[in-house]
C-alpha positions, 0 to 999 in steps of 0.5 A, a space after each residue: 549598397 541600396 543607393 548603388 542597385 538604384 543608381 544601376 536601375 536607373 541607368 537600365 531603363 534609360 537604355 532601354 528605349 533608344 532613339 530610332 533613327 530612320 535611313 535616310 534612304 528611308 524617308 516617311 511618306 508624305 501623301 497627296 494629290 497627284 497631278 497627272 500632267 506632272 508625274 511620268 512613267 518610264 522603262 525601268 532596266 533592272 537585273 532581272 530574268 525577262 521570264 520574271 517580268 518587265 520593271 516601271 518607274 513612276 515618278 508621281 508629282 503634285 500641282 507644284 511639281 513637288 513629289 507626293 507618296 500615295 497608298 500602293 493600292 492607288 496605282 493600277 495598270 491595264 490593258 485591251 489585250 492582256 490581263 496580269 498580275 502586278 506588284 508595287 515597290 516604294 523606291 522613295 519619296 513619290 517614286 515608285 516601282 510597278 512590276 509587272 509579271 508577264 514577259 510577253 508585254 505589249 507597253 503600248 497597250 499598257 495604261 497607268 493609274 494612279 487616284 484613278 487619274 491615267 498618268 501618259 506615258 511615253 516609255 522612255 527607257 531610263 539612261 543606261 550607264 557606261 562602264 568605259 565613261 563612268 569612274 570610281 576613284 579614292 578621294 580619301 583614305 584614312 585609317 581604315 576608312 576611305 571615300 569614293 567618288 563615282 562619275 556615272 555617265 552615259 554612253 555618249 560622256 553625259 553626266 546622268 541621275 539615276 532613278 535612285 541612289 546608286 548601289 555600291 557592292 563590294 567584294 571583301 571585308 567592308 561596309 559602306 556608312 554613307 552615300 551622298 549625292 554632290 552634284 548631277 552623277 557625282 556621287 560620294 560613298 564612305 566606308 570602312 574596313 576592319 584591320 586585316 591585309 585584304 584585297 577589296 573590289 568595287 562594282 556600281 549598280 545603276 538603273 539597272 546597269 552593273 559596272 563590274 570591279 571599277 575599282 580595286 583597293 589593297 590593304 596591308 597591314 603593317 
């Protein structure tokens, strides 16, 4: 009995600490200097009341032209005319998002920081997706599980990278386990659903662009 409840001990603790595994939508930081000449600025469309604020997209870039993270803290923007409050948002590995909370922005006056470094800027709105040229389709289906695949392109029939993986929403019962990127603006989504009769619906978010029910899917149990 005594060697069973220590058998049983054993077995406890080892369960007690699992191993954690990070999104990989999450990736750990790597720090370092950024090259002013190498990183950019952009528009950044969100869904978003203007009263709220305007959105900016950093990509922050080393000498080699390799994305480097740096603290929030190291970014600032000013302007001559105005003077508001800001926030900052880690989107991935040396990408960032700048919020700024005025809706009465002049973006020609604005001036990126970054290390104390003024990163120029031009402002060139980030590509907006097309509802009528992008696509989402079912490449496989299997007992309650399929996989998507997303052409995202702009209004002129392009392909496009979005600043971020692509957000598919989903109206019903199912959950969305992988995103992975094939090629430029194609991109693979799996997911999987319990075993009801049920009618799902996909949408797409994109640079700040949503592509409303792409996609309709029925389940019928049988």
């Amino acid at each position: 009995m005594i060697r069973y409840f220590c058998l049983f001990v054993i077995l406890l603790s080892s369960c007690a600490d699992l191993p954690y595994r990070q999104p990989a939508s999450h990736s750990p930081p790597i720090f370092g200097e950024v090259d002013p000449q190498k990183s950019l600025v952009k528009s950044f469309p969100k869904d978003r009341d203007p009263e709220v604020g305007q959105s900016f997209y950093l990509e922050m870039k080393d000498q080699s032209g390799q994305f480097v993270d740096i603290h929030q803290s190291e970014i600032s923007v000013s302007s001559k005319r105005s003077a508001f409050n800001q926030s900052v948002l880690r989107l991935g590995s040396g990408r960032y998002e700048v919020v700024i909370s005025d809706e009465n922005i002049d973006v020609l006056s604005l001036r990126f920081f970054v290390q104390k470094k003024q990163i120029k800027h031009s402002l060139v709105p980030l590509a907006r997706a097309s509802r009528k040229n992008s696509h989402l389709r079912i490449i496989s289906a299997s007992a309650y599980e399929l996989v998507l695949e997303l052409s995202l392109k702009d209004r002129s029939g392009h392909f496009f990278e979005p600043a971020f993986s692509p957000e598919l929403l989903v109206e019903g019962d199912a959950l969305v386990t992988e995103v992975l990127r094939k090629k430029k603006g194609i991109w693979h989504f799996r997911l999987t659903y319990p075993e009801d009769n049920q009618i799902l619906y996909f949408s797409v978010r994109a640079n700040g662009v949503n592509l409303s029910r792409l996609l309709r899917f029925q389940h019928v149990e049988k």
